[in-house]
C-alpha positions in Angstrom: 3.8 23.7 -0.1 1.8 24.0 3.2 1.1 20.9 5.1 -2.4 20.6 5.2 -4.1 18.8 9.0 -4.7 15.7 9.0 -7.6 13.9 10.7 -6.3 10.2 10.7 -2.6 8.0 12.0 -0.2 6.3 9.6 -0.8 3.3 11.7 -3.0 1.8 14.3 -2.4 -1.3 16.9 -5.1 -3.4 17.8 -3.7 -6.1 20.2 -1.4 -7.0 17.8 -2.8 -6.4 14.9 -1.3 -3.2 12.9 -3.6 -1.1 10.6 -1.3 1.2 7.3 -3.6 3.9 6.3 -3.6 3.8 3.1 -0.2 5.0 1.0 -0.2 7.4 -2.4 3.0 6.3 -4.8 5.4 9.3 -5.2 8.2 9.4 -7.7 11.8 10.4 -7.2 11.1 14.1 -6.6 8.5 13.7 -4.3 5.5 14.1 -6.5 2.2 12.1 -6.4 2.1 9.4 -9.7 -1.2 11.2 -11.2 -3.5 10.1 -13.2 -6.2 7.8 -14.5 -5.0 4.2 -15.7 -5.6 3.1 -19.8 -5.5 7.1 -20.2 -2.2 9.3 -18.7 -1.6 6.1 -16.8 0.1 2.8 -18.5 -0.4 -0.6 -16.5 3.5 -0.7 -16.6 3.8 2.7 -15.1 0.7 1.8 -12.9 2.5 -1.5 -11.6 5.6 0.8 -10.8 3.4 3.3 -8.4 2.1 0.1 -6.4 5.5 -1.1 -5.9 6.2 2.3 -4.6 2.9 2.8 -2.3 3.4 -0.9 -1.5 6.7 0.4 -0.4 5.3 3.2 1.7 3.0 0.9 3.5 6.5 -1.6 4.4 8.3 1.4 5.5 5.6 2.6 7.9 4.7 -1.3 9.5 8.5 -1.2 9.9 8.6 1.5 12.4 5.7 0.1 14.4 7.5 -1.5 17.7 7.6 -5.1 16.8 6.7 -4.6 13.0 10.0 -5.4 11.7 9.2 -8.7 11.9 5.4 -8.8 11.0 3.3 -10.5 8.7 1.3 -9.1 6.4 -2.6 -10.4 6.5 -4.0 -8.6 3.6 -3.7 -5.8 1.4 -6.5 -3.4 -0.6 -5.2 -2.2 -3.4 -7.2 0.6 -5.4 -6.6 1.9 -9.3 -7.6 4.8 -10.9 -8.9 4.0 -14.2 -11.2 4.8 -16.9 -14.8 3.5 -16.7 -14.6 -0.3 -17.7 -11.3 -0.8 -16.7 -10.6 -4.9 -15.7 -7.0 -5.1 -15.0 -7.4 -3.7 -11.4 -5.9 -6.8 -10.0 -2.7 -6.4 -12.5 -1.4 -3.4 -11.1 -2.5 -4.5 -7.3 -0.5 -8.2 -8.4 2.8 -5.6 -8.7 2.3 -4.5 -5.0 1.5 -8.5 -3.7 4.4 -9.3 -5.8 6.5 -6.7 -3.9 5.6 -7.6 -0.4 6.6 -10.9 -0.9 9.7 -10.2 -2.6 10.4 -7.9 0.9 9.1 -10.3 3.5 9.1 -13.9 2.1 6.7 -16.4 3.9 5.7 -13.3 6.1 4.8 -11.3 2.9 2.0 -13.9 2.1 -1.8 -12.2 2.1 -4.9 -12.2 1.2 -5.9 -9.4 -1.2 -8.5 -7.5 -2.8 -8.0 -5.4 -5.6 -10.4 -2.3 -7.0 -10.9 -0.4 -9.7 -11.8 3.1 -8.8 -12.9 6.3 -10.5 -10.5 9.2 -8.0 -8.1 8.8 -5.1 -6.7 11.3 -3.1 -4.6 14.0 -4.9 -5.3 12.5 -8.3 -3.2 9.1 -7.1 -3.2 6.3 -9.9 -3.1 4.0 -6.9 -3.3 3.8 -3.2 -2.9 0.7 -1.1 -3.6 -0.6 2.1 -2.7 -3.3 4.5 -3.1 -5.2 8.1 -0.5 -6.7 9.4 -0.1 -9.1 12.4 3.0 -7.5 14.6 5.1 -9.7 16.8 3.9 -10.2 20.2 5.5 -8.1 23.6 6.3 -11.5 24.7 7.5 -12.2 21.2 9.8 -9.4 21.3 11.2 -9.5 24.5 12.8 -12.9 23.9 
């Protein structure tokens, strides 16, 4: 597969806040979780992928200088589903529930969860977050 250019960072720092790009979930073999939710997509299988992009998003504040011991400020969470689809915030709830699980009191954020009609590369899910990094001062000590 050819990597295709990309226009945009994994992360950004302002002061000391820390900006994810948003994160796709992939499965065990490295492939996108596709699909629209309440059609290919269960809200099971559709909780799993946020975990997983939740995941993604952990992974990548992680490697930010002072990010291993940030706290997440909020998270968007978005769903692919069928038109009329209400349980947005269910599948979002599985990625919240996993950044707490990951971080504790640090993992506690405010949230917004939408219900979409595509995301990038046919994506069931895609989430976001901010983060609040530790200081240089912070660190240094």
């Amino acid at each position: 597969m050819q990597a295709t250019e990309t226009h945009y960072e994994p992360s950004v720092l302002a002061d000391d806040l820390v900006f994810i790009s948003g994160r796709l979930p992939y499965d065990d073999d490295g492939g996108v979780i596709a699909g629209l939710i309440g059609d290919e997509i269960t809200v099971d299988d559709a909780r799993q992928a946020a975990r997983r992009a939740a995941e993604s998003c952990l992974r990548t504040l992680r490697a930010v200088p002072g990010g291993q011991d940030a706290s997440v400020l909020r998270v968007t969470g978005y769903v692919a589903a069928r038109p009329g689809f209400t349980r947005a915030h269910q599948i979002v709830d599985a990625a919240s529930e996993h950044i707490r699980a990951s971080l504790g009191e640090r993992g506690k954020h405010s949230r917004v969860a939408v219900a979409v009609s595509g995301l990038p590369l046919g994506a069931c899910v895609e989430i976001e977050m901010v983060a609040k990094r530790m200081s240089s001062e912070e660190v240094s000590r």
